[in-house]
Backbone bond lengths (Angstrom), bond angles and torsions (degrees), N, CA, C in turn:
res aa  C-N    CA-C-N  psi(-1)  N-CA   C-N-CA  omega(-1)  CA-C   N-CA-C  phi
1 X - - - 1.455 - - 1.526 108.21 -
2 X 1.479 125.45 132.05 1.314 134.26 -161.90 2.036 94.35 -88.24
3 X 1.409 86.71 176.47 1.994 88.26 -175.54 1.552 102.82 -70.68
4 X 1.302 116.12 -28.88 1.352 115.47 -147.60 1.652 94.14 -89.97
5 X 1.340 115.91 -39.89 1.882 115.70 149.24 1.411 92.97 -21.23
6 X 1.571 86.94 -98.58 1.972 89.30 -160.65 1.634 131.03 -43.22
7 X 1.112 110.93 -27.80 1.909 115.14 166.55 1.073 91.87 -76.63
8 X 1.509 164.30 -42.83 1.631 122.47 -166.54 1.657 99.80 -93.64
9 X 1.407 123.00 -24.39 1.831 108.63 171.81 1.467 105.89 -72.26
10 X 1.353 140.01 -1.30 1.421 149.50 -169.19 1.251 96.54 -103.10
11 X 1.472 136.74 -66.15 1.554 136.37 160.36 1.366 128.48 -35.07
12 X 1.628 118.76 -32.35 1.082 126.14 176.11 1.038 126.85 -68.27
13 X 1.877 105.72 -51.24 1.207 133.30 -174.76 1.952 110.15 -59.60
14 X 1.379 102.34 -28.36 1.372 104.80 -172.62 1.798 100.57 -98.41
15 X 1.308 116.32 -6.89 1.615 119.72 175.61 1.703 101.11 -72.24
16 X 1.429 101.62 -32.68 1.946 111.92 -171.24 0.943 102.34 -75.45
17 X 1.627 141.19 -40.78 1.144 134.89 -169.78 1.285 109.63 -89.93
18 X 1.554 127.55 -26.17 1.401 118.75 168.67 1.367 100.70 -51.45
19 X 1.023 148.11 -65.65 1.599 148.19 -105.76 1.818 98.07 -120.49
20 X 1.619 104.05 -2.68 1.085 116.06 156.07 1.484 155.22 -66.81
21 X 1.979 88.86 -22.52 1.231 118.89 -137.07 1.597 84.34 -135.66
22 X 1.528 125.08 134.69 1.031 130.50 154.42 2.032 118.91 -65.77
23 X 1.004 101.24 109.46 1.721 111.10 -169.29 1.451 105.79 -62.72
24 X 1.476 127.44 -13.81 1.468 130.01 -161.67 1.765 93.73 -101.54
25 X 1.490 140.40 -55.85 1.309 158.99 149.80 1.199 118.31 -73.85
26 X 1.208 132.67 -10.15 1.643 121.26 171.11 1.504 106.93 59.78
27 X 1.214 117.11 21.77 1.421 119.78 164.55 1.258 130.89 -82.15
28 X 1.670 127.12 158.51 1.322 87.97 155.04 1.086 159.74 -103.70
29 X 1.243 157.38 -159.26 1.638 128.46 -172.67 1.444 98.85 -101.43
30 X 1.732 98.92 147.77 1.378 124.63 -174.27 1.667 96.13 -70.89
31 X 1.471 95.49 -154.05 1.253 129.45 175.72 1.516 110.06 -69.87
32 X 1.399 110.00 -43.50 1.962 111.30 -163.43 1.861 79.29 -130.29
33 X 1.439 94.25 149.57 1.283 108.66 168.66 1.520 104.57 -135.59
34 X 1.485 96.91 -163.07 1.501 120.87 -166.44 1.139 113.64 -127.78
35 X 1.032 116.04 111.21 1.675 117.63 164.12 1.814 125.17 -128.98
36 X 1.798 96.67 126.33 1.804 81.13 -170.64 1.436 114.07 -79.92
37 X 1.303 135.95 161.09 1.495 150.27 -111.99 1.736 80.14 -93.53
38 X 1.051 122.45 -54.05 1.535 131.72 -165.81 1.211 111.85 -80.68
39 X 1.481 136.11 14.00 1.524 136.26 -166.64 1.237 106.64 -163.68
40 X 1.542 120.23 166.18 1.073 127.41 -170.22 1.199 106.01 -115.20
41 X 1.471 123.48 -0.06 1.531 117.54 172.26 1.653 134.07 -74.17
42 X 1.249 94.53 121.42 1.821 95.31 -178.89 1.305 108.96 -88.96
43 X 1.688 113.13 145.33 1.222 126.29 169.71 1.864 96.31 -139.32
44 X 1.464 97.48 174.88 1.587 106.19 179.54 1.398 90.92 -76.35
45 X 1.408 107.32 154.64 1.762 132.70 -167.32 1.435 96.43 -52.77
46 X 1.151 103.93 -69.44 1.588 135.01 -144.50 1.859 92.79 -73.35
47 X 1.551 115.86 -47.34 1.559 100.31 157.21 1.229 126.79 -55.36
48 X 1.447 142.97 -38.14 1.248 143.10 162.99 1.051 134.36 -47.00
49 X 1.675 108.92 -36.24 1.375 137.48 -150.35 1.987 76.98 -93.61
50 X 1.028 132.19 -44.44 1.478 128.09 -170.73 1.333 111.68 -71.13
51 X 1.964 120.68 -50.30 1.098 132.27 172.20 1.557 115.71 -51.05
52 X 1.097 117.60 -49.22 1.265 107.39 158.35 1.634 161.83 -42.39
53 X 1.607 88.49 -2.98 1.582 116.43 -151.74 1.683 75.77 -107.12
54 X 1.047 139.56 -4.05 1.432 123.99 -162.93 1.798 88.44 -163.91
55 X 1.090 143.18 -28.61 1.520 120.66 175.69 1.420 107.74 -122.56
56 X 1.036 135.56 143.32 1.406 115.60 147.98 1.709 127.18 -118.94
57 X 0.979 90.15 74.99 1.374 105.46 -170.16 1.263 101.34 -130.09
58 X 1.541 132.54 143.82 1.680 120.66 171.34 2.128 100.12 -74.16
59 X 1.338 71.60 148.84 1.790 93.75 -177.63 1.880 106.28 -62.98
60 X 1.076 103.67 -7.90 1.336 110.02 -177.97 1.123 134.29 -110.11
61 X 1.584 113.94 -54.82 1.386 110.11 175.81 1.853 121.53 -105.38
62 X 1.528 89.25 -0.65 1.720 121.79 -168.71 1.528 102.31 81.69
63 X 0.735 151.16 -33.92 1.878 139.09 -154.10 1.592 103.81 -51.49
64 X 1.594 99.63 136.65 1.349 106.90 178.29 1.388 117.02 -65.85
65 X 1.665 131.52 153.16 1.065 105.91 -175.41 2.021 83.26 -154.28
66 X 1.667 94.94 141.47 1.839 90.87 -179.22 1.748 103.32 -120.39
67 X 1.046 111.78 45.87 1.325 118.19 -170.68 1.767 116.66 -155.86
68 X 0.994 156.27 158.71 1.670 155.66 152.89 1.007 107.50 -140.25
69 X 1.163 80.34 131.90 2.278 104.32 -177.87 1.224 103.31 -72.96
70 X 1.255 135.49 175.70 1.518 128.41 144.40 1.548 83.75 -143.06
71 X 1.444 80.75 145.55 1.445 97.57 178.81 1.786 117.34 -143.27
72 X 1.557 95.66 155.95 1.589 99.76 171.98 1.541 111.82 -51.63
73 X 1.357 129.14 131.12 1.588 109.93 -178.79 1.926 102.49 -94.73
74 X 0.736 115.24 16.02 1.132 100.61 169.82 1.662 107.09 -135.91
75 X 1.563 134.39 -25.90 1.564 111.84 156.40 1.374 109.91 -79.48
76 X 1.714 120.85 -27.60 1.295 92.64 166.73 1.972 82.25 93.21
77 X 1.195 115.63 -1.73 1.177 105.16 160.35 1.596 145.38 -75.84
78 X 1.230 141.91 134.20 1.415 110.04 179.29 1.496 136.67 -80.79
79 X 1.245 102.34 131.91 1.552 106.95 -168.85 1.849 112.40 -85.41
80 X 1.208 103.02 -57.55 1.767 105.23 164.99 0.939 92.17 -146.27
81 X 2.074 100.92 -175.65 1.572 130.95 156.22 0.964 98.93 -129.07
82 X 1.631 84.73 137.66 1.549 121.40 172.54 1.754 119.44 -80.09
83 X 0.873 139.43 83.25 1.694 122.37 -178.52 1.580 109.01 -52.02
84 X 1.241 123.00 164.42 1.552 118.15 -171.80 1.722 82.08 -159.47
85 X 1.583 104.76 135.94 1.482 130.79 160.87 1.182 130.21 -60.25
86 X 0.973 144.87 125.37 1.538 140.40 -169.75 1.431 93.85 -47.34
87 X 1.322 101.41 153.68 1.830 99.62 164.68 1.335 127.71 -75.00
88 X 1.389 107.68 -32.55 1.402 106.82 175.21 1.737 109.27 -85.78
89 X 1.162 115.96 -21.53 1.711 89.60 151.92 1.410 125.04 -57.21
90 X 1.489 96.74 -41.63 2.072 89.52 -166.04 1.607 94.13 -61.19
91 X 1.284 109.91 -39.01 1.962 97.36 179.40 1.467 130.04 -73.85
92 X 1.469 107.49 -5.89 1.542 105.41 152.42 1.615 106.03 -86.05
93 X 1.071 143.38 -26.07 1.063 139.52 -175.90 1.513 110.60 -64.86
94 X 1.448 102.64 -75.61 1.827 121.62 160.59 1.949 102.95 -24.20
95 X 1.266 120.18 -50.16 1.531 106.78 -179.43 1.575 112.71 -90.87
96 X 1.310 129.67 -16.59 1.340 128.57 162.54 1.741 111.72 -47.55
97 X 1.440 108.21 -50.36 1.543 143.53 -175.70 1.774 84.44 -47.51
98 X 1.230 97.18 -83.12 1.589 106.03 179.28 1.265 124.05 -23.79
99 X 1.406 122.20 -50.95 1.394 142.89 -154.02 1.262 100.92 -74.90
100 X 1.298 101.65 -63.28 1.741 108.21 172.31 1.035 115.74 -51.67
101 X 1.447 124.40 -41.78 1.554 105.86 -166.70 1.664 109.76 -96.78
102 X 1.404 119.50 32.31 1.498 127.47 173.07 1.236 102.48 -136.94
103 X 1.497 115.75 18.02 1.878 121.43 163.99 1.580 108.07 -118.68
104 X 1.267 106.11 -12.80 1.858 128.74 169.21 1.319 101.54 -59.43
105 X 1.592 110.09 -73.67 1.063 152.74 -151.17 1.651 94.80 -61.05
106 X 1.361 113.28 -63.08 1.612 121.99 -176.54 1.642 111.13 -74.39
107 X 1.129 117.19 -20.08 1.407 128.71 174.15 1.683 99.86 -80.28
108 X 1.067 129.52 -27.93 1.603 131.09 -161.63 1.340 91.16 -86.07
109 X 1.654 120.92 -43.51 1.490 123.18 -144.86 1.787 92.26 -86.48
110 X 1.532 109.24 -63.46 1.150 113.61 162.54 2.128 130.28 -6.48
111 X 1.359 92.09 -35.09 1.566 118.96 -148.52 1.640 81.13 -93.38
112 X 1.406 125.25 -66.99 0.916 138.60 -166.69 1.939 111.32 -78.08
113 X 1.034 100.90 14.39 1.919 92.15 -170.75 1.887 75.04 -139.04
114 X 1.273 142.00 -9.19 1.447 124.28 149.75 1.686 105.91 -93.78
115 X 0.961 126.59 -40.83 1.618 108.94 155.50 1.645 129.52 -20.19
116 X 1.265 95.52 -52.27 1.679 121.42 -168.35 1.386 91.82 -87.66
117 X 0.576 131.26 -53.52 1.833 136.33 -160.16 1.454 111.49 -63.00
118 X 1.880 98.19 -52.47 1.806 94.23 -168.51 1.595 96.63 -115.80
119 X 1.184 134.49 -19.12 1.305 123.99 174.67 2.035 111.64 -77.30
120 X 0.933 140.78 46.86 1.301 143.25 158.22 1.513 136.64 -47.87
């Protein structure tokens, strides 16, 4: 067998095991995976499903993507779509979340330091 045999069954062999392997956890892939709408890269769901909450870009090649496949990982069939929120909505959302709950918070304390204050 010549070198150039062994470098493309050596390239291959390491193309199978990439595509094996969730690239975000280095795990390996379950049963259902993840793939964003614009790419062909699989990762485990539930890693995607997190990455998404803060990028939307695939972890790999960058392309934006507002959708996740899940798919059979071994037909490679599709099982659903996922819709996914822009990220910077979920982070106006995530600080709205915030806002409120440090006007709760100052409204509660408030409540309790005129309690203390004038009830003696």
């Amino acid at each position: 067998m010549n070198q150039s045999t062994q470098s493309r069954k050596r390239k291959r062999k390491e193309s199978k095991l990439e595509t094996e392997k969730c690239s975000i956890c280095l795990t390996k892939l379950r049963k259902y995976v993840a793939s964003p709408k614009n790419c062909r890269h699989l990762f485990c769901l539930g890693c995607l499903k997190r990455w998404s909450r803060t990028q939307n870009t695939c972890p790999i090649c960058r392309r934006r993507f507002s959708r996740i496949e899940v798919l059979n990982q071994r037909s490679k069939k599709l099982v659903r779509v996922l819709p996914v929120a822009r990220a910077d909505q979920q982070n106006i959302q995530l600080n709205r979340i915030d806002v409120f709950l440090m006007l709760s918070i100052t409204t509660r304390l408030m409540s309790i330091m005129r309690t203390l204050l004038y009830d003696i």
